[in-house]
GUPAFI-457826 format. One record per residue: residue in one letter; x, y, z of N, C-alpha, C, CB in turn. Coordinates in steps of 0.05 Angstrom, whole numbers, plus 5000, padded with zeros to 4 digits. Each point is the difference from the previous one (the first is absolute). Last residue first. Glycine has a CB too. Example, Ala and Ser with C-alpha at 12.3 -4.5 7.8 and 13.67 -1.06 7.14 Angstrom:
S525749555142501650245001498550225014502449874957 A498248985042498250245000501850245000496249775025 
# end
This chain:
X530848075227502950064992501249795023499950584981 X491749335031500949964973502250054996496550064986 X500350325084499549625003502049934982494649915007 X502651064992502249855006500349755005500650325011 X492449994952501949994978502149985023498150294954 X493449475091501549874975501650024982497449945007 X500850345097499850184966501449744987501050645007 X491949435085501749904984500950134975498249665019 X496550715060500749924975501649884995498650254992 X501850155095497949795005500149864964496350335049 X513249984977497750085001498049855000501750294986 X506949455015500450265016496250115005506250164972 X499848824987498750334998499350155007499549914988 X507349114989498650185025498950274980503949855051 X497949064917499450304995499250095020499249994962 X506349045023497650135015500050394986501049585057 X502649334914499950214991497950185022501249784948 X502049245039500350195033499850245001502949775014 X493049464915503450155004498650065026503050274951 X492449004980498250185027504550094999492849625046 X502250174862501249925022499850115017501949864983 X490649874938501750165021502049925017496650164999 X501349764892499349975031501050115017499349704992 X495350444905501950075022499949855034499650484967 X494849334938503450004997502350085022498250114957 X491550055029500449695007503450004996494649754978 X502151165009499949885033500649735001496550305014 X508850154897497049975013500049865033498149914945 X510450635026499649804994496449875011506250015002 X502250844961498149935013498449694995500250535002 X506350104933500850055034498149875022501850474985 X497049254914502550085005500350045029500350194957 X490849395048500850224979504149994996494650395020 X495049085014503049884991500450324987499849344985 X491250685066501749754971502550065011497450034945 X492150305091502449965007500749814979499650105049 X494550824953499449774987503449845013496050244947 X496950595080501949935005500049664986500450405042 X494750424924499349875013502949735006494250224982 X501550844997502249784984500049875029503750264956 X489450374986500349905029502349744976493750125049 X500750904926502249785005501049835017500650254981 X490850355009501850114981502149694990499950605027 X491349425047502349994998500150044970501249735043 X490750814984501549684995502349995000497449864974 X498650935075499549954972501549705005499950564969 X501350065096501250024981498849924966503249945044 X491950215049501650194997501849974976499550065048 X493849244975498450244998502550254986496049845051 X508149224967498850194965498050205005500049584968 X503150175113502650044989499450064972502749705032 X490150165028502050225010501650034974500449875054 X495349324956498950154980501350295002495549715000 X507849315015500250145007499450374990502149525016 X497549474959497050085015501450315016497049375014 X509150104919497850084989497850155015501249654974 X509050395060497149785001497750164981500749795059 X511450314960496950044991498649885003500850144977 X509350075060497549855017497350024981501950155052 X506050354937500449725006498449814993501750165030 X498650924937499149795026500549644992495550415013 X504550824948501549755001498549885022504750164982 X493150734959499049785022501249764999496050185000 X503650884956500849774995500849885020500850114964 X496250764980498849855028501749774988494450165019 X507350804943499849814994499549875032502650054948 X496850795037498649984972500749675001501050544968 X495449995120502549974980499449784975503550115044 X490950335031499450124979503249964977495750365033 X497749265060502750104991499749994980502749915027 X490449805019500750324993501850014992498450185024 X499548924985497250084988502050364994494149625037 X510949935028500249984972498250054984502449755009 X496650425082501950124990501349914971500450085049 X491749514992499250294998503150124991495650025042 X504549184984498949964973499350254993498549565005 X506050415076501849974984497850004970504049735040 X491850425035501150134999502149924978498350135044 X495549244981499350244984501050224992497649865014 X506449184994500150175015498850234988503549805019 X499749354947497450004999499050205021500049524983 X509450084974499150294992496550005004504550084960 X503049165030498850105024498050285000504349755018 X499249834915498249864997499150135028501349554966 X506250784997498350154992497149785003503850344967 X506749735044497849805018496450064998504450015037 X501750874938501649705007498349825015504550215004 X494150684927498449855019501149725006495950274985 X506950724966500549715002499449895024503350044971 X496150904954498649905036500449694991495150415021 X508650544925500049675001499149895025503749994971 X497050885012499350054967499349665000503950494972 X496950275112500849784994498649894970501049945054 X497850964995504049965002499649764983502650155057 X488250144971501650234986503349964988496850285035 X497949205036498549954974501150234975495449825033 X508650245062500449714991499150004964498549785059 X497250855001503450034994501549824986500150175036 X490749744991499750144981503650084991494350175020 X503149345060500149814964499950274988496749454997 X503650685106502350064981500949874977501150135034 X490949695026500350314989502050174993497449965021 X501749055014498550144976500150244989497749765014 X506949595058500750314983498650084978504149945011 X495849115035499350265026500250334989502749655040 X498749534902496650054999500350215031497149414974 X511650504990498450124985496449965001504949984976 X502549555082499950294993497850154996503449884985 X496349225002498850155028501350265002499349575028 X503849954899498050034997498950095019500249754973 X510150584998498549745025496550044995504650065050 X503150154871497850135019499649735016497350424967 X510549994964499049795015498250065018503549814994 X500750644915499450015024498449805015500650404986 X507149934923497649755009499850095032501549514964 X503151194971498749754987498049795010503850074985 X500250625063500050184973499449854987502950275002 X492849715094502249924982500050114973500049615025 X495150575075499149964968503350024997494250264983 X502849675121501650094970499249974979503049925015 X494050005093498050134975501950094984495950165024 X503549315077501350094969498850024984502749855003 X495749855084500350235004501550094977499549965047 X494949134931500150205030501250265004500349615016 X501350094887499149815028500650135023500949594980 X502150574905497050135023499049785018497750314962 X511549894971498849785018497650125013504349775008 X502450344908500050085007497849795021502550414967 X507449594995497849784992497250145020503949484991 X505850805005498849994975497350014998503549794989 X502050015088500350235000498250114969505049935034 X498049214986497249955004499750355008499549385019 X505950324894500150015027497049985014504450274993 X497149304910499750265014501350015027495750044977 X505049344932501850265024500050125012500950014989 X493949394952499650244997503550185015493249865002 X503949205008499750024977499550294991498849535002 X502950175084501649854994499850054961499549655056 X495950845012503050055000502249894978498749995045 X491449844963500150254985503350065004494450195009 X502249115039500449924971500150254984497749565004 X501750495090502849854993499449924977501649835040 X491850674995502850185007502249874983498950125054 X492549304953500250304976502450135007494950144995 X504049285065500149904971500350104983498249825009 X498950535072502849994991500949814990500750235026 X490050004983502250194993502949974994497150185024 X497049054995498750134982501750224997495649825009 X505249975071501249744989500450114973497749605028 X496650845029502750144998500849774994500650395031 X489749644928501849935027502950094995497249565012 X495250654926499949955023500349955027499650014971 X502250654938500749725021498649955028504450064981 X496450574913498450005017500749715014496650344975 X507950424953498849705014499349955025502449844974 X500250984943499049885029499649755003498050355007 X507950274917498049825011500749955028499249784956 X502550924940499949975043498649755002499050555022 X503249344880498250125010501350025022496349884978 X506949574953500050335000498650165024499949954949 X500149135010498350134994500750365003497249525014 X508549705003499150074974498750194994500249674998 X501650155099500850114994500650054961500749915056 X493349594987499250195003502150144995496849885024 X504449244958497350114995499550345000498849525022 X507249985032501850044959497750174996502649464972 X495250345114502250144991500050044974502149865032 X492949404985498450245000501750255000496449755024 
# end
């Protein structure tokens, strides 16, 4: 949704649920953009930045700050709805229904045909890629991998887990 939006050109907002959800976003906009998190702008709890390109919004933020969408609706050209199946909050369905940017675009994991919220606000899924497991050059389908058990332990500091450091 990055690439996405930064193609497009546009300021973009995204909208998160959970601080997990943000700093995902912190760490893949770093990792594929370069941003700093000095860059990256953030509206949660006692913060209110707009970014020169991408701004991260905490959703309870923004249903306690209604009366600072009109600011918001003026700056952003790209609104990106992360987990966008969750999105059944009047306040939030009320904040996309108004926002007035030229492109919407709703990512989610998780689709269910019966989840009417999610096509009331977007319309039919567009594109769905659907995890297919094989044999590739760098990677090996689920029936192909075993497990060994190591002594490998990961310490972390915070209640989140961050999967890109895991990973590295």
């Amino acid at each position: 949704m990055a690439a996405l939006a930064a193609r497009l050109g546009h300021r973009t907002l995204v909208l998160c649920l959970t601080n997990q959800i943000r700093e995902s976003w912190m760490n893949d906009l770093h990792k594929m953009f370069g941003l700093k998190r000095s860059q990256i702008g953030l509206i949660q709890q006692g913060t209110w930045k707009i970014g020169e390109q991408f701004t991260l919004a905490s959703v309870s933020t923004l249903t306690r700050r209604y009366h600072r969408w009109p600011e918001l609706f003026d700056q952003f050209g790209t609104l990106i709805v992360d987990e966008a199946d969750a999105f059944n909050s009047p306040n939030m369905t009320r904040f996309i229904i108004q926002c007035p940017a030229k492109n919407l675009l709703g990512i989610t994991a998780t689709d269910s045909p019966k989840n009417f919220h999610l096509r009331a606000l977007f319309g039919p899924p567009v594109r769905r890629i659907l995890p297919v497991q094989k044999d590739t050059a760098s990677s090996h389908a689920l029936n192909e991998v075993r497990i060994t058990e190591t002594e490998f332990t990961f310490q972390y500091q915070s209640q989140n887990l961050d999967w890109h450091v895991l990973s590295d």
